[in-house]
Structure formats: C-alpha cells, structure tokens
C-alpha positions in Angstrom: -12.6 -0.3 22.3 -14.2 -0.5 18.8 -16.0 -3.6 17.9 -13.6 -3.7 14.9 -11.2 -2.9 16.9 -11.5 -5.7 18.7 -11.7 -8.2 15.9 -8.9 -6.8 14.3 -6.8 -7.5 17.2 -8.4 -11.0 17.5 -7.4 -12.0 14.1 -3.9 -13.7 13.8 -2.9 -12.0 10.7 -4.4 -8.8 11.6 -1.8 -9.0 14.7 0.6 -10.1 12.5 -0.1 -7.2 9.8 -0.4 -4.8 12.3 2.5 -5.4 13.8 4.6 -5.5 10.5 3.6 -1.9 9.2 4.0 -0.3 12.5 7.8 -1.2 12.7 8.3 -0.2 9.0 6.4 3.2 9.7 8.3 2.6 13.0 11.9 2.7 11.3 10.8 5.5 8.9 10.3 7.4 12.0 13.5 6.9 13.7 15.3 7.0 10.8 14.0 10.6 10.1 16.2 12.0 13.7 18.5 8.5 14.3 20.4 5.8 12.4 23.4 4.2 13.9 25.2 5.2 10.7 25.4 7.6 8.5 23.0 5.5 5.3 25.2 8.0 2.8 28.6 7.8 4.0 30.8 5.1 4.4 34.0 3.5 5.7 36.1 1.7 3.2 38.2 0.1 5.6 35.3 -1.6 7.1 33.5 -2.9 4.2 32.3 -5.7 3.8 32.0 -6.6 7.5 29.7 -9.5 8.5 26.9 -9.0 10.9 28.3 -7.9 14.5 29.0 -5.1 16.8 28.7 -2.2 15.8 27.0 -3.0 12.4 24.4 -5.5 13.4 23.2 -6.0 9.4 26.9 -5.8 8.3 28.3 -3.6 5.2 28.1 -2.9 1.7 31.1 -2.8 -0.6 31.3 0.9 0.7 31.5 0.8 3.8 28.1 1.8 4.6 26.0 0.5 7.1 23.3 -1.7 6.0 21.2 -1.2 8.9 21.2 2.2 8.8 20.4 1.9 5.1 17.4 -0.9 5.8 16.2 1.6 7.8 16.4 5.4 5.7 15.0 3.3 3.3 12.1 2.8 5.0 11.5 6.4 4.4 10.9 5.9 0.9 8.8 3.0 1.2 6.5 4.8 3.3 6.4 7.9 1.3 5.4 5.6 -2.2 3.1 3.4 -0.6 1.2 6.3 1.6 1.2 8.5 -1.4 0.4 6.6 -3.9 -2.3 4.7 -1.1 -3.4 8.6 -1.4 -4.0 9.3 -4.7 -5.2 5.6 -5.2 -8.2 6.4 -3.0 -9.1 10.0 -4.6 -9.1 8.7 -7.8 -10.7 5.5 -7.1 -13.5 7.2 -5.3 -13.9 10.0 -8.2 -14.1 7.5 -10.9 -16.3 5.2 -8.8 -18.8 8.0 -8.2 -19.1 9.2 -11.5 -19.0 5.6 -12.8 -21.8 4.7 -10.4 -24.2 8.0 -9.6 -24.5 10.2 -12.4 -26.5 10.0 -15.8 -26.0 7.0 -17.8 -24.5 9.3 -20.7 -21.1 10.0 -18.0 -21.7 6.6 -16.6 -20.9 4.5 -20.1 -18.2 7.2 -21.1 -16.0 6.5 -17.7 -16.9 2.9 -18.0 -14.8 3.1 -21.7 -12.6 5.4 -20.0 -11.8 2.8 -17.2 -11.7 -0.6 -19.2 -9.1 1.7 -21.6 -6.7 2.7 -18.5 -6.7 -0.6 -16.8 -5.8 -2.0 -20.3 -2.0 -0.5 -19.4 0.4 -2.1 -16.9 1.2 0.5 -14.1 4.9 -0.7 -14.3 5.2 0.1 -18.1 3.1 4.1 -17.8 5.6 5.1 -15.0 9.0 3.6 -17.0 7.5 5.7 -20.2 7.0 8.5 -17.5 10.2 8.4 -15.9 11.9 8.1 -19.1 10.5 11.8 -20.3 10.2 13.3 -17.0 13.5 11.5 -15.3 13.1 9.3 -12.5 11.8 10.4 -9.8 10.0 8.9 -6.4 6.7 11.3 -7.5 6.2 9.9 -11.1 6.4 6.3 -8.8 3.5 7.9 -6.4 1.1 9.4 -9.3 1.8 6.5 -11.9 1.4 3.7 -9.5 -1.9 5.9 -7.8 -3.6 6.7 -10.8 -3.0 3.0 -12.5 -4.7 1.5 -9.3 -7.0 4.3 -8.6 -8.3 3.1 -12.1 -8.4 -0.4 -10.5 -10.3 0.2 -7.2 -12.7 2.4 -9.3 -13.5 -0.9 -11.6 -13.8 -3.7 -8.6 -16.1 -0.6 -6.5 -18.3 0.4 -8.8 -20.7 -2.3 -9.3 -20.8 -2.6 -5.2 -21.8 1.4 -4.9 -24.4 0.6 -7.9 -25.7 -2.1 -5.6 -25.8 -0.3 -2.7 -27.6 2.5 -3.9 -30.3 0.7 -4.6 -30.5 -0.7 -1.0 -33.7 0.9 1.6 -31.5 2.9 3.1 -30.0 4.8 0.9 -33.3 5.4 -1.0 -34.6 6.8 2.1 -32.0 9.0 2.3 -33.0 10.4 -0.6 -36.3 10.8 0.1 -35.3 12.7 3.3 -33.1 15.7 0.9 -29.8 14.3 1.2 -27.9 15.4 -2.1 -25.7 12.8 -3.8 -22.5 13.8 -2.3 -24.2 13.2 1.2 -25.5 10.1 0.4 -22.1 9.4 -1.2 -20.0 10.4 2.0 -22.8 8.6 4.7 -24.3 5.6 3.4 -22.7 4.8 0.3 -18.4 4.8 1.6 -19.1 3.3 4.8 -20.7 -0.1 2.8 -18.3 -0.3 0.5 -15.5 0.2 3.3 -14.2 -3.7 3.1 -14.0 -3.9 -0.5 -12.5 -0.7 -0.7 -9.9 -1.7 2.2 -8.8 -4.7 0.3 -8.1 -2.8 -3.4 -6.4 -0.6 -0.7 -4.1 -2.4 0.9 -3.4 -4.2 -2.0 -2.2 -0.8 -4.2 -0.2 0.4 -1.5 1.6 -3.1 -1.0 2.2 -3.6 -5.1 3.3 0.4 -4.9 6.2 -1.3 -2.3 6.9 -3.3 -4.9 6.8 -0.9 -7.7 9.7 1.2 -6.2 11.3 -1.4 -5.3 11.3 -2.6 -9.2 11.7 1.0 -10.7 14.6 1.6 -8.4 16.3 -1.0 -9.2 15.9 -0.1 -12.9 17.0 3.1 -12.4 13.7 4.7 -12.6 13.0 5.4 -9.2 14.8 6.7 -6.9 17.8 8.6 -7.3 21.3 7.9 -6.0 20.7 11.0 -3.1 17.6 8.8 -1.9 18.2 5.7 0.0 15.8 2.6 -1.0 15.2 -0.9 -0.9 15.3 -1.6 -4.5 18.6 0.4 -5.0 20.0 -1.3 -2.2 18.9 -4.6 -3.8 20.6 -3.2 -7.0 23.8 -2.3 -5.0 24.1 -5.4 -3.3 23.1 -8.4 -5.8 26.3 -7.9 -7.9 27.9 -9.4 -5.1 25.5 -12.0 -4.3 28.0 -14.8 -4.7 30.3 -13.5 -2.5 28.4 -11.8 0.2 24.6 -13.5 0.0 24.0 -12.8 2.8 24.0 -8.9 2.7 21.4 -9.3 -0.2 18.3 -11.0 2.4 18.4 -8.2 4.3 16.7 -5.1 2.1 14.3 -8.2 0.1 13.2 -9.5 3.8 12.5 -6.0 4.3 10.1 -5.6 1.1 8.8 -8.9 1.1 7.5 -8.5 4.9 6.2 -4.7 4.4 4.3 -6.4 0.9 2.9 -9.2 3.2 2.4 -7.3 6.4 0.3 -4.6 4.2 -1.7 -7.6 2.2 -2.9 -8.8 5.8 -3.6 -6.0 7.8 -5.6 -5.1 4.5 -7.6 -8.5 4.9 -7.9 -8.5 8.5 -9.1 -4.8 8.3 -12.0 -6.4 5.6 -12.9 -8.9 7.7 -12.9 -6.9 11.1 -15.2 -3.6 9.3 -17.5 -6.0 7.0 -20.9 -5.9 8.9 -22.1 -9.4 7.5 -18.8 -10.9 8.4 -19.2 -9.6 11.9 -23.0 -10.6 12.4 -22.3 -13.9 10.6 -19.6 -14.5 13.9 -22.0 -13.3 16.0 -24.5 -15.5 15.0 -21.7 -18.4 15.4 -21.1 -17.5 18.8 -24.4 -17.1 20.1 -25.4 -19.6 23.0 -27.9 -22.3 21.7 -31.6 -21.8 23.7 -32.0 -25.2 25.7 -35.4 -26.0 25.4 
C-alpha cells in the first residue's frame, strides 16, 4: 500500500471523509439501476407516511418516496461536484500556468484578468446565467468550475512561482525538459496538497451551489431529482412534517463535510514535509 495511502487511512477524518463520499458516489450508483421507489412517481394515498416499512425515510406530500428521492438525488450531486471538480482543475491549472511560467507581459495580464473574475460571486454569474440561458444543471457545472477554477489559479500560483525556482526544477531545465514537462513532472506533483485543498473545497461549495440554485429555481429542473429541490418541496411543510425536511439537508451537509475532510486528510497524507515532519516525530531516540 501507498505511503499516502496509508496515512490517509490513518487519519480519523480521512476515514471519516472517505467513508462519507463513497456512500454518496455509492447511492448515485445504485440509484442509477435500483431505488425502492419510483423518486418520480408517487402514491397519494400514502403520503405523508412517517418513517417505517416499506418507506424507511417516509413521504412527501405526493406520495413519493423520500428515500428513493435522497438517493436519485445523489446523482445530481455527483454529476455538479465531479464536473464542476473537472473543469475547476483545467482551468485552475491553465490560468496557474500562464500566470506562473510565461513572459511577464502574459503573466501581469492574467494576474488583472484573475483579481477581475474573482471580484464576482460564483452564485450571482450562474443566476445571471441561468436567467438568459434557463436553468440548467450545466450552467451549475461551468459557472461554479470556472468561478473557482479562477480561485485555485490565484491561491496556486505564487506556490508554482516558488517552486520553479527550487534545484530541481532548474535542473530539469538544464537537462531539455520543455515547460509543459517540467509543468506535468516537477511542478503538479509539489503543488499537489495545495491544489487538493482548493479542490475539495470547489467541489464541496459546488454541492452547495446546486443545492442553492435548485432551490431557487435555477438549477435543476422539475424532470431532475435533487437535494435542493427536495429541500424546496419539503420546507413548506416544515411545521407539520419536520421531520421529512433533515433528511435531504443531512444529506448535503454530510457530502459538504465528508468532501472538506477527505480534501484535508488527502493534503496532509500527499504533502512531503508533513509526512517527513511525522517521520521525524516517530523516529526512535539514539541512546547513547
């Protein structure tokens, strides 16, 4: 096993993380072949039913099941957050690169062209996108991808500038490799944990994102089954039935804090000073 591996899985919240995404990706899965219920369709003489056999999550004013629901839904959640986790890390990189290892002329203009981007809530661009285009779960993935792409490229760019000027990399140089090489094996792999973080941390806040733009009605459509509409459906009644209201915000709240700490776990398990600092912890004393 991996020496990251290993401290990843010796970490309590990267066990806890872990665990927490693979039974949302787990449930998106499933749900893709399986629910208990049809998540579109329901009974009206059964609405409303508490938690019990057969609906273990209960029902929504419709009938429908909220399980079955909890889990289609998952399908969206993984489609934003891997998406726009996607395009996050294409443009990040991009920006970073250019930002970092070209001539200073292209350097300063993406520097403006950064500071101006991040100067716009991602929330706000994808509501004035959605309102031209119509909502849709793609304006979620490209508006929430780009707005933090713009984000990871402004926290990774001063570490690539530093790390290019490390020993190795300069050697590298020396040796032929062309920027892009140098870019794709020395440069990446140091900036990893950083990267990791800014990460983890889009693709949780993209959770939230369609989660928020859902429930606005600028995410997801009707057809679509989604935490946030779910959320939308079921707080009307929150006075009546609160109970069927935890079920779809446990649901985002524990994917946004399972992805946050798998995300700082995964940091701490690939940084290379973190790891030599344990070993140096560890190390038996010399008894003279």
């Amino acid at each position: 096993m991996p020496g990251w591996l290993r401290r990843l899985w010796g970490s309590g919240i990267g066990v806890f993380g872990s665990a927490v995404v693979a039974v949302v990706a787990l449930a998106a899965l499933l749900s893709l072949f399986w629910t208990p219920f049809d998540p579109l369709i329901g009974d009206v003489s059964g609405r409303w039913a508490g938690p019990g056999w057969p609906h273990l999550l209960g029902t929504d004013g419709t009938g429908r099941d909220i399980l079955s629901l909890v889990m289609a839904g998952a399908r969206t959640t993984v489609f934003v957050s891997v998406g726009a986790g996607i395009v996050a890390t294409l443009v990040g990189v991009l920006l970073a690169a250019l930002g970092a290892l070209t001539a200073r002329v292209v350097r300063e203009t993406v520097a403006v062209l950064v500071d101006i981007l991040i100067a716009f809530p991602v929330l706000l661009i994808a509501m004035m996108i959605s309102a031209v285009w119509g909502g849709s779960l793609w304006v979620v993935v490209f508006s929430v991808g780009i707005g933090f792409g713009v984000n990871i490229a402004r926290v990774t760019r001063p570490e690539l500038r530093r790390v290019q000027q490390s020993d190795f990399v300069l050697a590298g140089r020396a040796s032929g490799l062309t920027p892009a090489q140098n870019l794709v094996r020395h440069l990446l792999p140091n900036i990893a944990p950083v990267f990791i973080v800014q990460l983890s941390w889009s693709m949780a806040v993209a959770v939230l994102a369609e989660a928020g733009l859902s429930y606005l009605g600028f995410g997801a459509s009707v057809s679509e089954p989604s935490w946030g509409l779910l959320l939308a459906d079921l707080q009307r009644y929150i006075a009546v039935h609160p109970l069927s209201v935890v079920w779809p915000g446990l649901a985002i709240t524990l994917t946004v804090l399972g992805l946050n700490l798998l995300g700082d776990a995964l940091r701490e398990a690939t940084d290379p000073t973190l790891s030599r600092r344990g070993a140096q912890t560890h190390t038996p004393g010399v008894v003279a």
